[in-house]
MINU-614545 format. One record per residue (C-alpha): residue in one letter; x, y, z. Coordinates in pm, 1 decimal, padded with zeros to 6 digits, always signed. Layout:
// MINU-614545
{resn A, px X, py Y, pz Z}
...
END
This chain:
// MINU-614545
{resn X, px +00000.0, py +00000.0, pz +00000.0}
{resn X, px +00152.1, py +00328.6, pz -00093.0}
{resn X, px +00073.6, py +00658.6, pz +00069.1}
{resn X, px -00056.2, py +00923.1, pz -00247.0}
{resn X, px -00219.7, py +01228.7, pz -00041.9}
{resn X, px -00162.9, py +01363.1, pz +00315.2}
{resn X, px -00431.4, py +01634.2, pz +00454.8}
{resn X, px -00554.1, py +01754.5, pz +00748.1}
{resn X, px -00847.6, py +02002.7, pz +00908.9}
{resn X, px -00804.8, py +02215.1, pz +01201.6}
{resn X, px -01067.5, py +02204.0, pz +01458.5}
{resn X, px -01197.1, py +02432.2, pz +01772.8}
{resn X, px -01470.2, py +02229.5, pz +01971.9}
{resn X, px -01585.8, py +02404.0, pz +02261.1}
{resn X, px -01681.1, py +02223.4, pz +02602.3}
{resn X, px -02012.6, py +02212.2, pz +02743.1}
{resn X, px -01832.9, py +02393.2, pz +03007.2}
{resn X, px -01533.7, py +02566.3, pz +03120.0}
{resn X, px -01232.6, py +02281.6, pz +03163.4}
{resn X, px -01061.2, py +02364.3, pz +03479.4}
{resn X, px -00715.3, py +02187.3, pz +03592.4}
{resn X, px -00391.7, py +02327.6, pz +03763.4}
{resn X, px -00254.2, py +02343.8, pz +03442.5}
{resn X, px -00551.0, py +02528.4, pz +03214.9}
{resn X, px -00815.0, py +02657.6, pz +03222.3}
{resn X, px -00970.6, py +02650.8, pz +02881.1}
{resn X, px -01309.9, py +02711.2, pz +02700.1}
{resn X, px -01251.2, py +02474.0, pz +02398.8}
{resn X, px -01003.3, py +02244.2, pz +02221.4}
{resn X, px -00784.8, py +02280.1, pz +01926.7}
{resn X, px -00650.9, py +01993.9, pz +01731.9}
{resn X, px -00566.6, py +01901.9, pz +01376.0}
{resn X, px -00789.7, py +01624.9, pz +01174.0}
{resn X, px -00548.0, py +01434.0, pz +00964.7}
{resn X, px -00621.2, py +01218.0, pz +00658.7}
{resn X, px -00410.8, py +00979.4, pz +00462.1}
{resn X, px -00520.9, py +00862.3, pz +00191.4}
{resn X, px -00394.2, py +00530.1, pz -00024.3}
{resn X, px -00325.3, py +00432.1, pz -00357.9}
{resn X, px -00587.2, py +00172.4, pz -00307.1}
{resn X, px -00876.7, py +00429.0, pz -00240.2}
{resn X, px -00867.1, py +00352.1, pz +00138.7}
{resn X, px -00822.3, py +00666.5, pz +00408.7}
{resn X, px -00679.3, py +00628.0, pz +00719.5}
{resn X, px -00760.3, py +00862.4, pz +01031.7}
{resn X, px -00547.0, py +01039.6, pz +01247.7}
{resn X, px -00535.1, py +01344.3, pz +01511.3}
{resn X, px -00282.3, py +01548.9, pz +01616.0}
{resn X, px -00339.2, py +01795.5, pz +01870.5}
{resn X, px -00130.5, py +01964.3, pz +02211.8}
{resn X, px -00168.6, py +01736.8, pz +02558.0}
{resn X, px -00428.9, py +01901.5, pz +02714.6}
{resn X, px -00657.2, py +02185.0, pz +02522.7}
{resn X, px -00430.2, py +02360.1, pz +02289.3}
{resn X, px -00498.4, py +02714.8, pz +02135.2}
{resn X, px -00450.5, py +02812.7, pz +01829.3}
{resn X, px -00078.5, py +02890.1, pz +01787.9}
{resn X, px +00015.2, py +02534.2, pz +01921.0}
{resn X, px -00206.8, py +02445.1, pz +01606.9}
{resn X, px -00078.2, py +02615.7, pz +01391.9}
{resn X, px +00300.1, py +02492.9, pz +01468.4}
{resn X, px +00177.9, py +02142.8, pz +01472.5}
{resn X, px +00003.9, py +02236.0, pz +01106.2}
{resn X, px +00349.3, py +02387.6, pz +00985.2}
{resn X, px +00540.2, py +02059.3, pz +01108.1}
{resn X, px +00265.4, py +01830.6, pz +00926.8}
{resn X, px +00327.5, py +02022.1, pz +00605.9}
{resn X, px +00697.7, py +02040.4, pz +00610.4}
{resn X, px +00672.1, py +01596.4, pz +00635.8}
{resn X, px +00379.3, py +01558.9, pz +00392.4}
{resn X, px +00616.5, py +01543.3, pz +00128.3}
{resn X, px +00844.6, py +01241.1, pz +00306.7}
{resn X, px +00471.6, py +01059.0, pz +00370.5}
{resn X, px +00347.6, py +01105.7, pz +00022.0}
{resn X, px +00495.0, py +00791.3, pz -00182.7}
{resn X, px +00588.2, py +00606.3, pz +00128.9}
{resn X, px +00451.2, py +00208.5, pz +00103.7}
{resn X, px +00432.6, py -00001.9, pz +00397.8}
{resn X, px +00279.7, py -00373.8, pz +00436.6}
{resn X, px +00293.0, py -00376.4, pz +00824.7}
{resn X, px +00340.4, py -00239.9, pz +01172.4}
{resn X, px +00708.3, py -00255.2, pz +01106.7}
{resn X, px +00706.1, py -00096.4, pz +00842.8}
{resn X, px +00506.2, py +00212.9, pz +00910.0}
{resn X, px +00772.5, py +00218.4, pz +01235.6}
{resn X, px +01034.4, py +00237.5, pz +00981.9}
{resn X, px +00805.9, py +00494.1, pz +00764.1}
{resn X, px +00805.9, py +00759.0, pz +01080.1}
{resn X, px +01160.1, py +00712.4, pz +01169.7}
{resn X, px +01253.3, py +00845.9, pz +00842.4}
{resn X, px +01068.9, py +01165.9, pz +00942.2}
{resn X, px +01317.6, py +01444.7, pz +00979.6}
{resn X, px +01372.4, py +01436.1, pz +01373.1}
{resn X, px +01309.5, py +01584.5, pz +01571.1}
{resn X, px +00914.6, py +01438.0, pz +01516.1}
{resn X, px +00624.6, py +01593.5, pz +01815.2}
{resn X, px +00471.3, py +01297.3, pz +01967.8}
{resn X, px +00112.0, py +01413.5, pz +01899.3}
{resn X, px +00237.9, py +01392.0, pz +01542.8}
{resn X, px +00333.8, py +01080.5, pz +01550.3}
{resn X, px +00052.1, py +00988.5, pz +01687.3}
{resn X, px -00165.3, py +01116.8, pz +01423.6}
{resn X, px +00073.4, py +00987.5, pz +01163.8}
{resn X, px +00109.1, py +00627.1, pz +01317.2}
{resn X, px -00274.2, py +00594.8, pz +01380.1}
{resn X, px -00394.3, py +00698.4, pz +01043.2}
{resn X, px -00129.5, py +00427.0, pz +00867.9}
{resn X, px -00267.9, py +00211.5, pz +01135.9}
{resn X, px -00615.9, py +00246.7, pz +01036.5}
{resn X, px -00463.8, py +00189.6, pz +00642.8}
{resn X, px -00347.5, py -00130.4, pz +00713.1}
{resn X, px -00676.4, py -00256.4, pz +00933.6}
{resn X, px -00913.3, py -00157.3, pz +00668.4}
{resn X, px -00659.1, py -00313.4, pz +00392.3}
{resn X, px -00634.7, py -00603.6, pz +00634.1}
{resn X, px -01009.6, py -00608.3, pz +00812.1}
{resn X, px -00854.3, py -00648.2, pz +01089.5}
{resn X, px -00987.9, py -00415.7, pz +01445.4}
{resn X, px -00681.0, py -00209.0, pz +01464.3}
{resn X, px -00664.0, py -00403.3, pz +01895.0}
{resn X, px -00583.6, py -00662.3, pz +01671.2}
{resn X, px -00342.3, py -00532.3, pz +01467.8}
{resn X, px -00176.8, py -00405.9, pz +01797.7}
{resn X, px -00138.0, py -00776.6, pz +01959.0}
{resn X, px -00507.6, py -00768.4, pz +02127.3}
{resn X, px -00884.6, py -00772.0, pz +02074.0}
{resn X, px -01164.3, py -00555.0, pz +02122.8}
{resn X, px -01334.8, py -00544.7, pz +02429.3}
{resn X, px -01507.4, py -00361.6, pz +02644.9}
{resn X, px -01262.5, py -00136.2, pz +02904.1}
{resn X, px -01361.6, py +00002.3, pz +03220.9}
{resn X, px -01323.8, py +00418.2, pz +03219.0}
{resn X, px -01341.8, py +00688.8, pz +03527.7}
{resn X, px -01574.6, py +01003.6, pz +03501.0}
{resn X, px -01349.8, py +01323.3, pz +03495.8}
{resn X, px -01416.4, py +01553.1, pz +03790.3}
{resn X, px -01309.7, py +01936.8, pz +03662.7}
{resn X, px -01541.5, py +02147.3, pz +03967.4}
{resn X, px -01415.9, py +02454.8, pz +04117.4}
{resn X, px -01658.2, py +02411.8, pz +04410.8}
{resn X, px -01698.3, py +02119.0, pz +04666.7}
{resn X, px -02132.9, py +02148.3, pz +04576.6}
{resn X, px -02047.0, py +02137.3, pz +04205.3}
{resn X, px -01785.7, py +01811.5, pz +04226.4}
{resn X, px -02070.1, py +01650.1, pz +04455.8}
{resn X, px -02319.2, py +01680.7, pz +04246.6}
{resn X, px -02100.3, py +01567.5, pz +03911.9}
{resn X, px -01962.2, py +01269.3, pz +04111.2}
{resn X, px -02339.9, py +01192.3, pz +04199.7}
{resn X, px -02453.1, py +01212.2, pz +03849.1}
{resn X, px -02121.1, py +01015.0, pz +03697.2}
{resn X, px -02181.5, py +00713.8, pz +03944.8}
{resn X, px -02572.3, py +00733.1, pz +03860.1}
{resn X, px -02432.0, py +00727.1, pz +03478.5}
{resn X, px -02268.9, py +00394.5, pz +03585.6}
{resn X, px -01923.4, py +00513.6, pz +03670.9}
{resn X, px -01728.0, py +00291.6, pz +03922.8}
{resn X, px -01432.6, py +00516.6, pz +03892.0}
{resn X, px -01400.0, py +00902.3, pz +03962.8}
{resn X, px -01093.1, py +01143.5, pz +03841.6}
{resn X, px -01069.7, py +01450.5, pz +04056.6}
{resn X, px -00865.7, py +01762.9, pz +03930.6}
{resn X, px -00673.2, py +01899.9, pz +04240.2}
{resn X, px -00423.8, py +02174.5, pz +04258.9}
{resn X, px -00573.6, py +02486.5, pz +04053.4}
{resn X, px -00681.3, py +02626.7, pz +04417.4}
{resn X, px -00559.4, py +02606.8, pz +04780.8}
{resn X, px -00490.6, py +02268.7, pz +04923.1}
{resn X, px -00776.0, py +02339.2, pz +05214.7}
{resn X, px -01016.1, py +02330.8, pz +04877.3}
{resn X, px -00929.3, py +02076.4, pz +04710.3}
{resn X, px -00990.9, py +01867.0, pz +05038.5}
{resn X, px -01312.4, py +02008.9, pz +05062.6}
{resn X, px -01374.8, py +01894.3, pz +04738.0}
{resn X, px -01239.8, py +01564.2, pz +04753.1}
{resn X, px -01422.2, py +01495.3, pz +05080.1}
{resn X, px -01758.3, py +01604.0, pz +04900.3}
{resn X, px -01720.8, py +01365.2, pz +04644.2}
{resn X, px -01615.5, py +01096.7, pz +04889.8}
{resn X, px -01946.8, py +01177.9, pz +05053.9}
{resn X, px -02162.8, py +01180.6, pz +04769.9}
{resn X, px -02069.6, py +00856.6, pz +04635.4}
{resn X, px -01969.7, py +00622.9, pz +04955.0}
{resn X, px -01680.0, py +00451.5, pz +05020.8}
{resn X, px -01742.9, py +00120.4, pz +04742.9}
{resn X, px -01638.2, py +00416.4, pz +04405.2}
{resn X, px -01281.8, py +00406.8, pz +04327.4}
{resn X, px -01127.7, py +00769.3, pz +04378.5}
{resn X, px -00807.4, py +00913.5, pz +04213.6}
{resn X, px -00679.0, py +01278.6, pz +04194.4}
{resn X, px -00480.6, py +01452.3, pz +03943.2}
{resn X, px -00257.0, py +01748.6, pz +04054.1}
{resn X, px -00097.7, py +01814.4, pz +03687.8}
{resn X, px +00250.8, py +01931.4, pz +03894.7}
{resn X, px +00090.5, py +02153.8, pz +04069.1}
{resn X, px +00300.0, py +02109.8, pz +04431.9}
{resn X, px +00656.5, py +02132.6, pz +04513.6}
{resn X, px +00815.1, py +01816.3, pz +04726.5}
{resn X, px +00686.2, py +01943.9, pz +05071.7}
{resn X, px +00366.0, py +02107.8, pz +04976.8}
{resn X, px +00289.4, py +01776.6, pz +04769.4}
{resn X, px +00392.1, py +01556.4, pz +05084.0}
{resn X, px +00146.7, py +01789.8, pz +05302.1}
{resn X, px -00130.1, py +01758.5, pz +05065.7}
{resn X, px -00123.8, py +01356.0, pz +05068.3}
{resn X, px -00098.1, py +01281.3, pz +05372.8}
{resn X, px -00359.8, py +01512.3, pz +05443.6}
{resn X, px -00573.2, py +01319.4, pz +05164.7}
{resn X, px -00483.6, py +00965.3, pz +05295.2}
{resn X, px -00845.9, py +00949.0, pz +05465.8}
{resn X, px -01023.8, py +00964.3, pz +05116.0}
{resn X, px -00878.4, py +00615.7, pz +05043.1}
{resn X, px -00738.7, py +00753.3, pz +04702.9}
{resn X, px -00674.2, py +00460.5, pz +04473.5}
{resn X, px -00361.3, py +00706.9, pz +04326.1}
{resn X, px -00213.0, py +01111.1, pz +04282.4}
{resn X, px -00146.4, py +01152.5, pz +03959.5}
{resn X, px +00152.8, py +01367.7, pz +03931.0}
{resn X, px +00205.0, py +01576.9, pz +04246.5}
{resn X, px +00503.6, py +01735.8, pz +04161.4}
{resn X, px +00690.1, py +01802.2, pz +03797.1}
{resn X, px +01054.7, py +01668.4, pz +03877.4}
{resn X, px +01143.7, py +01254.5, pz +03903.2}
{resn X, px +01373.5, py +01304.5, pz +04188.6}
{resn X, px +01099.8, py +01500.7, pz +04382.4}
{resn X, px +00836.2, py +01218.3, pz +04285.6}
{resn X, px +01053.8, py +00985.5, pz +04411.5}
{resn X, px +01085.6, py +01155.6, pz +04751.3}
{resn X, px +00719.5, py +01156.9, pz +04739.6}
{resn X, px +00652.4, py +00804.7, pz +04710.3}
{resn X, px +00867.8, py +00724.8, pz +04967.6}
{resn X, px +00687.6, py +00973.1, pz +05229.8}
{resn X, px +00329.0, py +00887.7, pz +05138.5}
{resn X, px +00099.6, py +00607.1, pz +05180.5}
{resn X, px -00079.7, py +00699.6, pz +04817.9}
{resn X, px +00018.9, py +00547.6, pz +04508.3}
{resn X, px +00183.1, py +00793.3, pz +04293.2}
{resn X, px +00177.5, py +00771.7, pz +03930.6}
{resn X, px +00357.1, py +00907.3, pz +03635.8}
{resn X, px +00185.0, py +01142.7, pz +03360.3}
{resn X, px +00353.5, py +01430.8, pz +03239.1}
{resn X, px +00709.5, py +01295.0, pz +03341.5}
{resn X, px +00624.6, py +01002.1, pz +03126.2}
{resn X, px +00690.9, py +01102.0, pz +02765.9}
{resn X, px +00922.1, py +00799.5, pz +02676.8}
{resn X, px +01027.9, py +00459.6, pz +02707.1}
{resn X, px +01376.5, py +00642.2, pz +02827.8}
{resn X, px +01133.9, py +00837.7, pz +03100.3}
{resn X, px +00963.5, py +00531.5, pz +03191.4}
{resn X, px +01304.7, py +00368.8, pz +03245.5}
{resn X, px +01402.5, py +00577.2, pz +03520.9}
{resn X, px +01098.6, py +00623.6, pz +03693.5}
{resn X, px +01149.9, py +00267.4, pz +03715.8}
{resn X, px +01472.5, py +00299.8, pz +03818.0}
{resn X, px +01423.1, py +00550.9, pz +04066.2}
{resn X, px +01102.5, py +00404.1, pz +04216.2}
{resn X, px +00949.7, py +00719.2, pz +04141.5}
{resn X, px +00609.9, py +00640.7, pz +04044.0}
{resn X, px +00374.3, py +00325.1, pz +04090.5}
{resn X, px +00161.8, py +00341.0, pz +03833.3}
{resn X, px +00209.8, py +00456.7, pz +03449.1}
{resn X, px -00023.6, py +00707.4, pz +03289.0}
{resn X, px +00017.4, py +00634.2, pz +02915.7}
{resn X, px -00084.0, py +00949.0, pz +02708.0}
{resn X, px -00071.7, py +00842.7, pz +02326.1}
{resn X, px -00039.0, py +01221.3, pz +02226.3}
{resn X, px +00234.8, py +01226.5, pz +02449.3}
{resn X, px +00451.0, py +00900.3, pz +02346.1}
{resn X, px +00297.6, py +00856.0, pz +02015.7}
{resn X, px +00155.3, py +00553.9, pz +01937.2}
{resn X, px +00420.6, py +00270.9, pz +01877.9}
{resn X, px +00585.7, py +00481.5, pz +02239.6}
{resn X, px +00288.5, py +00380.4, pz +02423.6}
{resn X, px +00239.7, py -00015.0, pz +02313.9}
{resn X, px +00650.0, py -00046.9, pz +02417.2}
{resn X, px +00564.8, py +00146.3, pz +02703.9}
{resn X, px +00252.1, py -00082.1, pz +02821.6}
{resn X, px +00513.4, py -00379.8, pz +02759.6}
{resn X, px +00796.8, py -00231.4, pz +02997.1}
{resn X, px +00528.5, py -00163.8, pz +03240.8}
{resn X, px +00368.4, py -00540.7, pz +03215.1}
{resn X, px +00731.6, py -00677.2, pz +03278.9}
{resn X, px +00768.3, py -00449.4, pz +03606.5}
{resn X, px +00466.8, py -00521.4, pz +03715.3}
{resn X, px +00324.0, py -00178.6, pz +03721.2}
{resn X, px -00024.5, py -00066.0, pz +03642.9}
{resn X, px -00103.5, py +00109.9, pz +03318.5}
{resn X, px -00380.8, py +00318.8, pz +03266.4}
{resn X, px -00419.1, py +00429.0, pz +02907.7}
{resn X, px -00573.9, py +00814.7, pz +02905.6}
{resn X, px -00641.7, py +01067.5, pz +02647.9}
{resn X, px -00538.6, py +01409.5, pz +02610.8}
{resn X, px -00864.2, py +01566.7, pz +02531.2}
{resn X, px -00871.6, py +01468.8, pz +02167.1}
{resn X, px -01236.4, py +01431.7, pz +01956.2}
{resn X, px -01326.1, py +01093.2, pz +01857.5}
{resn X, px -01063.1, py +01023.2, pz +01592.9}
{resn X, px -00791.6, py +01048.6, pz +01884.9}
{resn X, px -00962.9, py +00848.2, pz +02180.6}
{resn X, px -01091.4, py +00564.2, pz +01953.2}
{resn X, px -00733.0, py +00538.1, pz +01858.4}
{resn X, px -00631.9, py +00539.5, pz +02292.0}
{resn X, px -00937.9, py +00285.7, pz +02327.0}
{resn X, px -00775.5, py +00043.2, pz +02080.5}
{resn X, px -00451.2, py +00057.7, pz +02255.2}
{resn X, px -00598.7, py -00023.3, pz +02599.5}
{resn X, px -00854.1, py -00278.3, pz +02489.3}
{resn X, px -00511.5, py -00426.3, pz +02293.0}
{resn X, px -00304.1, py -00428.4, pz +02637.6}
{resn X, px -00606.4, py -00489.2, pz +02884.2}
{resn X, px -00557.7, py -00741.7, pz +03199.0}
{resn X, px -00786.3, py -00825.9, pz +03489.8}
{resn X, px -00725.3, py -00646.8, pz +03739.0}
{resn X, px -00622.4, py -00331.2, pz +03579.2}
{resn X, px -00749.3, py +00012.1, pz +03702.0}
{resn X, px -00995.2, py +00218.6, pz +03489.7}
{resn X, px -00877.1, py +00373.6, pz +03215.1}
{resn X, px -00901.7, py +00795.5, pz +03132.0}
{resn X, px -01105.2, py +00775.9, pz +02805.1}
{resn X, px -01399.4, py +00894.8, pz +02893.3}
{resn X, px -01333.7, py +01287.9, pz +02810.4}
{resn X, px -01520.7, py +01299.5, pz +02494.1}
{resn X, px -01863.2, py +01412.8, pz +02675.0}
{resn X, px -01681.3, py +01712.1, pz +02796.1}
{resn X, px -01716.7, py +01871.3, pz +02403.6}
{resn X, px -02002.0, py +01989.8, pz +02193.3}
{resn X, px -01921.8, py +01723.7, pz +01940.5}
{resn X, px -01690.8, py +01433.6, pz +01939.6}
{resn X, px -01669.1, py +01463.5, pz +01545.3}
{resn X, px -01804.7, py +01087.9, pz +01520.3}
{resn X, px -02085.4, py +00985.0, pz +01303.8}
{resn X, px -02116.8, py +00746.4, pz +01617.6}
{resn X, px -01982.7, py +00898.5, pz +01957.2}
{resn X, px -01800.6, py +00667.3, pz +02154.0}
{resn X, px -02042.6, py +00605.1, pz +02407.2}
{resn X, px -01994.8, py +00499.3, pz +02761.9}
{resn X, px -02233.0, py +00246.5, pz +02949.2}
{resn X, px -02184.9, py +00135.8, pz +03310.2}
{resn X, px -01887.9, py +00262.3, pz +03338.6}
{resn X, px -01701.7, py +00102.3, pz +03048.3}
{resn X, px -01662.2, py +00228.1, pz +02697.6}
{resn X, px -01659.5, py -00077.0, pz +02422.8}
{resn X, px -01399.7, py -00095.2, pz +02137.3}
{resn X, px -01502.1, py -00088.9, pz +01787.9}
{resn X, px -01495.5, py -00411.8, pz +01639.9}
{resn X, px -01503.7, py -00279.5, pz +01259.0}
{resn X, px -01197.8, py -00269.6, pz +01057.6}
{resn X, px -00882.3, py -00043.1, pz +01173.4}
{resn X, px -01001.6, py +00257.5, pz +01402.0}
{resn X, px -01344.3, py +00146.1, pz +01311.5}
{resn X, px -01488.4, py +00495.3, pz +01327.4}
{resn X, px -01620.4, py +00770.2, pz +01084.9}
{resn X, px -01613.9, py +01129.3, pz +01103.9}
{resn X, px -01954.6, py +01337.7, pz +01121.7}
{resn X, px -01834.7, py +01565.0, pz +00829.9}
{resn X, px -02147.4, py +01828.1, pz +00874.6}
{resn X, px -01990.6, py +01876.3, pz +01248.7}
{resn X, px -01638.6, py +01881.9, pz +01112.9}
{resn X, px -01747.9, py +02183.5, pz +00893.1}
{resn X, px -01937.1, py +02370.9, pz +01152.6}
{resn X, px -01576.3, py +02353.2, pz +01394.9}
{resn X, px -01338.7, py +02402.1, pz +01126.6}
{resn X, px -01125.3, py +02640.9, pz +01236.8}
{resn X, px -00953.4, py +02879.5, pz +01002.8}
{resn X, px -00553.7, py +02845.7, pz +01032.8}
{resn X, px -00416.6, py +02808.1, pz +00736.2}
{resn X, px -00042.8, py +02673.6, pz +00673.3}
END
């Protein structure tokens, strides 16, 4: 199969309402709708877009790197997952990882429609259902209550709480309002995007230890400091933004620095995140496979990865961010029922973009 046309289609989607974190606060998301087509007729799908919401100018850079390696793409054949490895090492380095993502997923999806093969399969797996947490983004403890009440009525058996955009006395008020509002049974987590230094994180945990917190994600931004953290806390501590490599993953390893691996596909790209999830599996430490606020196109693509690495056991995965937009592009939203979002089974992402809504958030940057 040979590669004969590259494009792409910036988007703005806004959220149904303001996404709030320690590191953002943001009112929609920006991202890049890539296309690939074959010599065969066949298109593949792809996104590339920032980790996290993105604005414009982050676009338009990732838009001026896509068109500077359409030319290397166009012509390129490829007859396997090896060979589309080989295709994006070729790209002039260095490559952004959302890039690669959207580059690896759209040959990905090639080669499962050319193959009619799931593209879990393709990656060593199956499709399956996989458990997913609601998303927790409140700036009051009455607002996270009532969103934790509503995700576990939903069918949610797993909440993500976004900690460290306000005072640490606040974000324990609104982690024990959640607690409160959905019993002790719902599996909690919080997210603290770096927000702490070494101490203040240490403070903050051990002040949180009474929510039963199944894990902090990323207290503090530095590996030494998260190893000093783990070692002072009872919480699990995992990995997100530190973890942009199978080099990064490596010495968190090495340093004992986090217990569990947040795998960001936007953030490793792709073929990253599969060698990641296989470094992980031989340590023995938990993976949980999480998007980075893409549409559709990008979290079907995270979906196939976990449902292609799944094992008993595992904890919940982050997928479950496309409700937080207007649209998720997708003639057929990836939906989420008790708690678990189900893989498409069709050939290679097995998903199809909603063209009338990818007109009406077309957004006009221009490379």
């Amino acid at each position: 199969m040979r590669v004969t046309r590259v494009r792409w289609t910036a988007y703005r989607v806004p959220f149904r309402r303001e996404f709030v974190s320690a590191a953002e606060r943001a009112a929609a998301r920006h991202g890049l709708l890539l296309r690939v087509e074959a010599d065969n007729g066949l298109t593949g799908l792809g996104e590339v877009g920032p980790v996290g919401a993105g604005d414009e100018s982050s676009v338009w850079r990732l838009a001026d790197d896509l068109s500077r390696r359409a030319p290397t793409l166009t012509g390129a054949t490829f007859a396997d997952i090896t060979s589309i490895a080989d295709i994006v090492s070729r790209l002039d380095k260095p490559v952004p990882a959302s890039v690669r993502f959207g580059v690896e997923t759209a040959l990905l999806d090639l080669l499962g429609k050319l193959e009619r093969k799931p593209l879990a399969t393709l990656l060593g797996g199956a499709p399956r259902r996989v458990p997913v947490n609601a998303l927790i983004s409140a700036t009051s403890p009455e607002q996270a209550a009532r969103d934790a009440r509503q995700a576990v009525a939903d069918g949610f058996h797993a909440l993500k709480v976004k900690v460290g955009a306000a005072s640490v006395d606040e974000d324990i008020r609104i982690l024990g309002a959640v607690r409160d509002a959905v019993g002790p049974n719902v599996a909690l987590r919080a997210d603290a995007n770096a927000a702490w230094s070494g101490p203040q994180a240490i403070e903050a945990l051990r002040r949180m230890e009474r929510f039963g917190l199944e894990y902090v994600e990323q207290p503090v931004g530095d590996m030494a400091a998260m190893a000093a953290v783990c070692r002072a806390v009872a919480i699990p501590i995992a990995a997100d933004e530190l973890l942009a490599s199978v080099h990064e993953a490596r010495r968190l390893l090495a340093l004992s620095a986090a217990g569990v691996f947040i795998v960001k596909a936007a953030r490793t790209g792709l073929l990253g995140a599969l060698e990641i999830a296989r470094l992980a599996a031989r340590n023995a430490v938990p993976v949980v496979v999480t998007s980075s606020l893409e549409t559709g196109v990008g979290i079907a693509a995270s979906l196939h990865i976990a449902a292609a690495k799944w094992r008993d056991g595992s904890p919940a995965c982050g997928l479950a961010t496309g409700a937080l937009l207007a649209s998720d592009l997708l003639v057929k939203p990836l939906a989420v029922r008790q708690g678990s979002m189900t893989c498409p089974d069709a050939p290679g992402l097995g998903v199809d973009l909603d063209e009338a809504a990818v007109a009406r958030y077309t957004s006009n940057i221009i490379v």
